[in-house]
C-alpha positions as CSV (number, residue, x, y, z in Angstrom):
1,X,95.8,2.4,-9.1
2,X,94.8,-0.9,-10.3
3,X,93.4,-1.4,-14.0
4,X,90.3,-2.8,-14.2
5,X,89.8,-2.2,-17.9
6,X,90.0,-5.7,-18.9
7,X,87.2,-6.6,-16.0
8,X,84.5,-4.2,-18.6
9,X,84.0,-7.1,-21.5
10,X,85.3,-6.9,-24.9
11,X,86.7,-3.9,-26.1
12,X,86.4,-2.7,-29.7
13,X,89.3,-1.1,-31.9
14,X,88.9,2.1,-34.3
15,X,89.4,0.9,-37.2
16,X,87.9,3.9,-40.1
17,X,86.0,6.8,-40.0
18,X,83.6,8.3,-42.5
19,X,83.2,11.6,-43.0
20,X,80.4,12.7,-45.6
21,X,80.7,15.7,-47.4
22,X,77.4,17.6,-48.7
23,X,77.6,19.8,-51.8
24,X,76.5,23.3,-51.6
25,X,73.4,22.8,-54.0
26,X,71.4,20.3,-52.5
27,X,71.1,17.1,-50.7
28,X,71.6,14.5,-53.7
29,X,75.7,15.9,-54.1
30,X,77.5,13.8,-51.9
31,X,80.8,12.1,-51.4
32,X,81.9,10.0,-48.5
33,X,85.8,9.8,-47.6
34,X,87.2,7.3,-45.5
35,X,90.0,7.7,-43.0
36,X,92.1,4.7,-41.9
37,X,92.7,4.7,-38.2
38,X,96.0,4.6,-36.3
39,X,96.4,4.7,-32.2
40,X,93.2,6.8,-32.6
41,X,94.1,9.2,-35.4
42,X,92.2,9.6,-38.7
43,X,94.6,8.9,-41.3
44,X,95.4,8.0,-45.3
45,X,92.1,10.3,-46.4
46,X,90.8,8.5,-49.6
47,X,87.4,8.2,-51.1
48,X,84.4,5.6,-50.1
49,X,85.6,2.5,-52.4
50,X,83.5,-0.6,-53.4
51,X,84.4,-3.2,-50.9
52,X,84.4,-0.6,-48.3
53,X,80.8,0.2,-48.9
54,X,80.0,-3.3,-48.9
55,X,81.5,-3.8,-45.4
56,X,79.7,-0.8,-44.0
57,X,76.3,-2.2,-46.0
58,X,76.7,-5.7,-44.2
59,X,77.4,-4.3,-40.0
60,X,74.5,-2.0,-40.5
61,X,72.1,-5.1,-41.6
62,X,69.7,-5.7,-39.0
63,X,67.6,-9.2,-38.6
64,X,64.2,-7.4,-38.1
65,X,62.7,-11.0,-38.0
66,X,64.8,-11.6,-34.6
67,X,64.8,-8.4,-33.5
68,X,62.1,-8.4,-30.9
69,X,61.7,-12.0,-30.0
70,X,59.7,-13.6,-27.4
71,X,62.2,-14.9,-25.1
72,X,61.9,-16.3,-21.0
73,X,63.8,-14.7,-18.7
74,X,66.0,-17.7,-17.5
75,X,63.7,-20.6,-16.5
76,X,60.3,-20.6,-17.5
77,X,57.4,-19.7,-15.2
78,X,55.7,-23.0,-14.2
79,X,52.7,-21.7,-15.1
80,X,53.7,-21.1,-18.6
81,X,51.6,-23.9,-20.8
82,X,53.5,-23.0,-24.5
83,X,54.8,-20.5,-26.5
84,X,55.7,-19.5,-29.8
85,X,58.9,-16.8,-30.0
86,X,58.4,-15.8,-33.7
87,X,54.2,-15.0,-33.4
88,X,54.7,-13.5,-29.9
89,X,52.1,-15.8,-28.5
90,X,51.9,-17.5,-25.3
91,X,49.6,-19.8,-23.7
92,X,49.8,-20.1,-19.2
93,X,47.0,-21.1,-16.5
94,X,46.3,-19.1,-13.5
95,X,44.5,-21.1,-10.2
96,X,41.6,-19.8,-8.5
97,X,42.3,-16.9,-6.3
98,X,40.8,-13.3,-5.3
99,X,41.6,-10.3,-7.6
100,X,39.9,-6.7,-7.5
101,X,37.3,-6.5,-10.0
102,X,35.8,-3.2,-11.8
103,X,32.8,-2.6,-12.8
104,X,30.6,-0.2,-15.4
105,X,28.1,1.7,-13.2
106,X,25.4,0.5,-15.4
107,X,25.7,-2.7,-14.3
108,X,24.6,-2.4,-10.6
109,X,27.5,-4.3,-9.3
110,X,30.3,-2.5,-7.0
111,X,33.6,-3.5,-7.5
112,X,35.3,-4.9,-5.2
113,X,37.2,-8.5,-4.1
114,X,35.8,-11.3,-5.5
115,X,37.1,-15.0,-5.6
116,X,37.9,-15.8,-9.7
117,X,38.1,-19.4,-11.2
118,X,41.5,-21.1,-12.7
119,X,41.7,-19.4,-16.0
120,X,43.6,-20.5,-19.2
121,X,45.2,-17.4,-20.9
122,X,46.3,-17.1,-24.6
123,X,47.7,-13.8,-26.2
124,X,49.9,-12.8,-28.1
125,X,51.0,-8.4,-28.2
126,X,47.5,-7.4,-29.9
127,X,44.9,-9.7,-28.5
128,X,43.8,-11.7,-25.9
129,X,41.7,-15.1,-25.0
130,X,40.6,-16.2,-21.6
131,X,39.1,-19.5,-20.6
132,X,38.1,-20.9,-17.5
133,X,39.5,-24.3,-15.4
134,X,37.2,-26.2,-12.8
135,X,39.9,-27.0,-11.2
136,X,43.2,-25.6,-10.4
137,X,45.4,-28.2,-11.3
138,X,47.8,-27.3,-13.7
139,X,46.3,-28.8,-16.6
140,X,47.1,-31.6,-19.5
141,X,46.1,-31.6,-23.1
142,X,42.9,-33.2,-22.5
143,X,41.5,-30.8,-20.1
144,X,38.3,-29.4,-20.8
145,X,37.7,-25.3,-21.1
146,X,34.9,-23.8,-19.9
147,X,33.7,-20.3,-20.9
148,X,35.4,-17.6,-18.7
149,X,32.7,-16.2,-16.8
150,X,33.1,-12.2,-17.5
151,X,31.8,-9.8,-18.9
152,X,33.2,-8.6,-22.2
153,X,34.4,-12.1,-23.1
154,X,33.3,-13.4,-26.6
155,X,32.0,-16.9,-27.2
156,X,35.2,-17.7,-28.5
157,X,36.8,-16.6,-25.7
158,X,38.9,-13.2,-27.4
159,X,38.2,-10.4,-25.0
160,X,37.3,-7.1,-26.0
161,X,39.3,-4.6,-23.8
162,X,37.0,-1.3,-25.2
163,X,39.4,1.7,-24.6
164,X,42.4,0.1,-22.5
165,X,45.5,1.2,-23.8
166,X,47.6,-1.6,-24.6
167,X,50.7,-1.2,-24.9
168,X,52.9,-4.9,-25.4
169,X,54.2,-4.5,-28.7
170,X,58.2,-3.8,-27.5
171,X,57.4,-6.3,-24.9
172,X,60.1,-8.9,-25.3
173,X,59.8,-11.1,-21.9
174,X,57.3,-14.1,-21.4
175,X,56.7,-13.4,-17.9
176,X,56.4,-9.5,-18.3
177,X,54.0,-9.9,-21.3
178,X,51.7,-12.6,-19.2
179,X,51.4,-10.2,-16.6
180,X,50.6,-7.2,-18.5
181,X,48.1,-9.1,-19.8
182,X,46.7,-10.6,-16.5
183,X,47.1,-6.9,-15.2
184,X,44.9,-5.0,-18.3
185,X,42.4,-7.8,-18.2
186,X,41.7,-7.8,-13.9
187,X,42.0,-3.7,-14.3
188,X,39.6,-3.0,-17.4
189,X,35.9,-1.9,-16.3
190,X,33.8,-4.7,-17.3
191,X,30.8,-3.1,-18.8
192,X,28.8,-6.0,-20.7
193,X,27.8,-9.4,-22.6
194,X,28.7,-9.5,-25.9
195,X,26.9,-10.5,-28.6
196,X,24.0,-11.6,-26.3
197,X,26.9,-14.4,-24.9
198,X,25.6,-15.5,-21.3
199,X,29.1,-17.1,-19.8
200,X,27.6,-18.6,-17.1
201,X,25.3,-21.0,-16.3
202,X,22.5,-18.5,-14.5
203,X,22.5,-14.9,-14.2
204,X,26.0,-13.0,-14.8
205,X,25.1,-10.0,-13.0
206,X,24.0,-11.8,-9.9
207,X,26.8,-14.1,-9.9
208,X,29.5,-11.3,-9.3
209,X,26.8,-9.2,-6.8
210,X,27.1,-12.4,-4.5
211,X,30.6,-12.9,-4.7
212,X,31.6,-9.7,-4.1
213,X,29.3,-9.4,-1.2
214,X,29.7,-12.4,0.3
215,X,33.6,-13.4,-0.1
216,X,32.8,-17.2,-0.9
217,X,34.9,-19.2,-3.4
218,X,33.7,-19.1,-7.1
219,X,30.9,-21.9,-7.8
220,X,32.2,-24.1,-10.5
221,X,28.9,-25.3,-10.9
222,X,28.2,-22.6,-13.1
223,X,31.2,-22.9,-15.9
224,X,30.0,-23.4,-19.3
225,X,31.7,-26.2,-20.8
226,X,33.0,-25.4,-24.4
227,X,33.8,-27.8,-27.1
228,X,37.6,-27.2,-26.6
229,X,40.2,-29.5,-24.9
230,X,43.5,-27.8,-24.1
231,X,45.8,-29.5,-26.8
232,X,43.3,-27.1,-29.6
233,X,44.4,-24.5,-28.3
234,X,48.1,-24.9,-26.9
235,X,50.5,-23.7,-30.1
């Protein structure tokens, strides 16, 4: 039979072995002995000394700042605009295209397939931002934003996603953490204007009843142009 061990990666040696001893009265009586290894076999018993500790104290160090870094997954999405490993945060654009929207009863609009704008995203694993394009170009640093036309979509563009359980905090992939975020946002309920913000140029309610009614492309005509370029947002 051949041996393939060598084909598994490196392969680690026993060294020691701790064993901790606990007295009979109580947790706080302790006492650690270490066991040198040979071929596998605990051997030359002998108490926990200084240096040892030490060497034990420094493996079992963790980096908890790099721990859960943002990182791509080989090369990055061409969609992806910037993004910052440390914060978590990443900025991408979407283009125009259809997407299943939801909608609170109270609104009076079914959901359904309706045509969206290009949208500029920003989030990070706690929030989210969402602008609108009026084009879908992949846009420079002096492209204008618009006010994403949705319900539930501050002024500033920070959405508020009501009772959707987020859950992005052990994320650790760019592209998985933009599309959870694409995924809560299109899959939420939209329910209302906040703040008394109107997105749109017109009447937000009407706007998605004839879009999802009649399948046309999303009128650009009716972005709100903010005061933002791209380049005060990108990271």
């Amino acid at each position: 039979m051949e041996d393939i061990t060598n084909s598994f990666g490196t392969y680690f040696d026993p060294i020691s072995a701790l064993v901790f001893y606990r007295g009979n009265r109580g947790y706080n009586e302790t006492y650690v002995e270490c066991f040198d290894m040979e071929n596998g076999i605990p051997v030359n018993p002998h108490p926990l000394t200084v240096n040892e500790g030490k060497r034990l104290a420094t493996a079992l160090q963790v980096d908890e700042e790099n721990l859960n870094l943002l990182k791509s997954d080989g090369i990055v999405n061409s969609n992806l605009l910037s993004f910052d490993a440390k914060s978590a945060t990443i900025v991408w654009h979407t283009r125009a295209q259809f997407r299943e929207l939801f909608f609170n009863n109270h609104l009076g609009i079914k959901s359904g397939k309706a045509h969206t704008p290009p949208m500029v995203w920003v989030a990070d694993r706690e929030k989210l931002k969402v602008f609108a394009l009026s084009t879908s170009r992949k846009p420079t640093i002096n492209t204008p934003l618009y006010n994403a036309p949705y319900f539930n979509v501050y002024v500033d563009g920070s959405v508020c996603m009501g009772t959707v359980d987020i859950s992005t905090t052990e994320t650790g992939s760019v592209d998985q953490l933009m599309k959870l975020w694409e995924n809560y946002f299109f899959n939420s309920y939209f329910s209302h204007l906040m703040s008394d913000h109107n997105p749109v140029n017109g009447n937000c309610v009407m706007l998605w009843e004839n879009l999802i009614d009649n399948g046309k492309l999303f009128p650009t005509e009716m972005l709100v142009k903010t005061s933002k370029k791209l380049k005060d947002i990108l990271l």
